[in-house]
C-alpha positions in Angstrom: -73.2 87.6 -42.6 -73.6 91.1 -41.6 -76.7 93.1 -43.1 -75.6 95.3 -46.0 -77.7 98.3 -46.5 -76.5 99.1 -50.2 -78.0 97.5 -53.4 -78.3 98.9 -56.9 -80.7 97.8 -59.4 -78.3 97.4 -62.3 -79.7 97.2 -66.1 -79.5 94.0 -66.4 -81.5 93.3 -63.3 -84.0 95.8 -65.2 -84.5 93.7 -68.1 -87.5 91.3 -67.2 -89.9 94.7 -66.7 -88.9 96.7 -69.1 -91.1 97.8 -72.1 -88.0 97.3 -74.7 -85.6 95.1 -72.9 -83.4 94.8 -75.7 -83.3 98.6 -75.5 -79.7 100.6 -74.0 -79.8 102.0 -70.6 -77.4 103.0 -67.8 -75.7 100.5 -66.1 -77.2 101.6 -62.8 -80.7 102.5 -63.0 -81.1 103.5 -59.2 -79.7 102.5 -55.6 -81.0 101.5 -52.1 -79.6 102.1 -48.8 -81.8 100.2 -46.8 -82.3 101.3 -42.8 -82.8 97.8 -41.5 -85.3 97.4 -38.8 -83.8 101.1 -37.2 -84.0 103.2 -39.3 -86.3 104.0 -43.0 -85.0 103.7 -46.6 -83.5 106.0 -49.2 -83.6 105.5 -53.3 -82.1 107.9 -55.8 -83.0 107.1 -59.7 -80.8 108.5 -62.3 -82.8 110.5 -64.8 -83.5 109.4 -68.0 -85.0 107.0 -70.4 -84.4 103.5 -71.6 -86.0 102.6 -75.2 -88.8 105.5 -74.3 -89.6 104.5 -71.2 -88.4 106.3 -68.0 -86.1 105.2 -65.2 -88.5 103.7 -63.0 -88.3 100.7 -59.8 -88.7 97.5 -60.7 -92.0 97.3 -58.9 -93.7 94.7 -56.2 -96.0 93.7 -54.1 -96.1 93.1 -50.1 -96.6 89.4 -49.4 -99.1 90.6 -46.3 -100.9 93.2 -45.5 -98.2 95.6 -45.2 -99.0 99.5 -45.9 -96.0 101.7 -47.3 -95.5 105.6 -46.9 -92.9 107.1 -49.8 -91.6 110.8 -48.8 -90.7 112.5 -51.7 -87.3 114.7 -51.7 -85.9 115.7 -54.6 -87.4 115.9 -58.0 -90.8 114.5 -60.1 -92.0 111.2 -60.8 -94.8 108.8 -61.7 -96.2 106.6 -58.8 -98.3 104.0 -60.0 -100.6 101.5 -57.7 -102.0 98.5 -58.9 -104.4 95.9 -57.1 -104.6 92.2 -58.3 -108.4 91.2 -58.4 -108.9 87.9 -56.4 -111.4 85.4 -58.2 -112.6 82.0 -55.6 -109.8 82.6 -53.5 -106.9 83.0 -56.2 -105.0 86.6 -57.2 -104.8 87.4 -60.7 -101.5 88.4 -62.0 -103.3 89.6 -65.2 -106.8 91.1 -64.1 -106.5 94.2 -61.8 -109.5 95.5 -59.5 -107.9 99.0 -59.8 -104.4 100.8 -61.2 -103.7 104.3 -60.4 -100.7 106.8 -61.6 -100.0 109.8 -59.5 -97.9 112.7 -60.3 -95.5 113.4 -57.6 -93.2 115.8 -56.5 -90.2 116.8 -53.8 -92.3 118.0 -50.6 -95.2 114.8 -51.6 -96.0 112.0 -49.4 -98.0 108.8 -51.2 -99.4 106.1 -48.6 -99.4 102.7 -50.5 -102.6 100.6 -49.1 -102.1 96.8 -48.6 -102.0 94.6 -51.1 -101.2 97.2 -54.0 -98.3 96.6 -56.3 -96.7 100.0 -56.8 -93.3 101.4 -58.4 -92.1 104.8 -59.2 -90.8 106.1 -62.2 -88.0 109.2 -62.5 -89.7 111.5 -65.3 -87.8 114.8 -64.1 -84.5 116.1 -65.6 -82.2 115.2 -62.8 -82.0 112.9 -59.1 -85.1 111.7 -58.0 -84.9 110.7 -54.2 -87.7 109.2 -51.8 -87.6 108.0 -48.1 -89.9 105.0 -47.6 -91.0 103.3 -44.4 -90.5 99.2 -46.0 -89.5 97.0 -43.1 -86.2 95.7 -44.2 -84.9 93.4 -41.4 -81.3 93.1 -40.9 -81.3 89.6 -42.3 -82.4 90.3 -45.9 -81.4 91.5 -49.2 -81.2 94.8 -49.1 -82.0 94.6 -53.1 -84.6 92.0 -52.8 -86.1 92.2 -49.1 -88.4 89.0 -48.0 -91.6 91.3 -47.6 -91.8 91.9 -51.5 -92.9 89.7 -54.1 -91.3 90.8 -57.3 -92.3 87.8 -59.4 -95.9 88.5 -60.0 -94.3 91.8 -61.7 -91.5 90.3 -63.5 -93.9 87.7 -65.0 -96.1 90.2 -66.0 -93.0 92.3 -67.6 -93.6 94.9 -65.5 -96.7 97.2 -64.4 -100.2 97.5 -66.5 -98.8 100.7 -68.3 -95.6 101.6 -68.7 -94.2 105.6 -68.3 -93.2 107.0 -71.1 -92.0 110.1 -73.1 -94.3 111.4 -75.4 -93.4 114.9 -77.0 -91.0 115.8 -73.4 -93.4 114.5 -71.2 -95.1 111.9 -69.5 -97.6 109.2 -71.2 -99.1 105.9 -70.2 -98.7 102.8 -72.6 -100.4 99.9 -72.0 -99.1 96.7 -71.4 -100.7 94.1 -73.2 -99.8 91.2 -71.1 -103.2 92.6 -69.1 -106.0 91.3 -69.9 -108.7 93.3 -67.6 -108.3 96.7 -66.0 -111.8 97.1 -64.0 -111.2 100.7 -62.7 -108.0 103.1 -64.0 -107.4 106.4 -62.6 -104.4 107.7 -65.3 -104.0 110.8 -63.0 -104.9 113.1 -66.2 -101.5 111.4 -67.7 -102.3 111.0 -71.4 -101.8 107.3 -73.5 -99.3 107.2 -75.7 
């Protein structure tokens, strides 16, 4: 079967990480064209909210020690970063060493360490587009690519806080789902 470089993250595929999944939302919360091993990757979010919470990725981690780099283009979002803590050998799903949100922008570049979780959430008024250097070989899904563990997020129900609209802007909410959170940088974003 030939590589396909086009995926879409439909609503339903959405469901498992968001913070109301019984909540409305567009049928397409954003799409992939994946570069394959030649070439680097491309995601547009639609703008928006679903129950609150912005249009944001669905969120993973690298199965090895894989850094990322994310180019923004077009638009504003949230980037957050979140690092399991590891306890006699074993990683922690629901204690984190560290979690991070970052304000970005079109003209911003964010380099995601190893062994961080990290998504990105749409909080502007229109497109958001990144590039992103992810090694997607030819052979895998261009939705779900073999280098990223998305079950850790999706058993979790997504991320440690969740972006959301507080008063036209952006907020944090916790997820309660996490027990410990040993060092949080909110990026001056306020709690809901």
């Amino acid at each position: 079967m030939a590589f396909e470089p086009y995926a879409a993250r439909t609503h339903e595929k959405m469901l498992d990480v968001l913070m109301d999944p019984s909540a409305e939302g567009p049928a397409i919360h954003y799409y992939m064209i994946r570069g394959g091993s030649d070439k680097r990757n491309v995601t547009v979010w639609e703008a928006g909210t679903v129950g609150g919470e912005y249009i944001k990725t669905y969120g993973h981690y690298h199965v090895d020690d894989l850094p990322e780099t994310y180019w923004f283009v077009a638009g504003e979002g949230v980037a957050l970063l979140q690092k399991m803590a590891v306890i006699n050998g074993v990683p922690q799903e629901d204690v984190l060493d560290e979690f991070k949100a970052i304000r970005v922008k079109a003209g911003d570049v964010l380099h995601i360490p190893p062994r961080y979780g990290h998504l990105v959430a749409n909080v502007g008024k229109e497109w958001f587009v990144t590039i992103d250097d992810s090694p997607v070989a030819t052979g895998d899904s261009a939705s779900m690519p073999a280098h990223a563990d998305y079950r850790a997020v999706q058993r979790m129900r997504g991320f440690a806080y969740y972006v959301v609209e507080k008063d036209g802007a952006p907020a944090l909410e916790k997820n309660p789902l996490y027990k410990e959170i040993r060092t949080a940088d909110l990026g001056g974003i306020p709690l809901a």
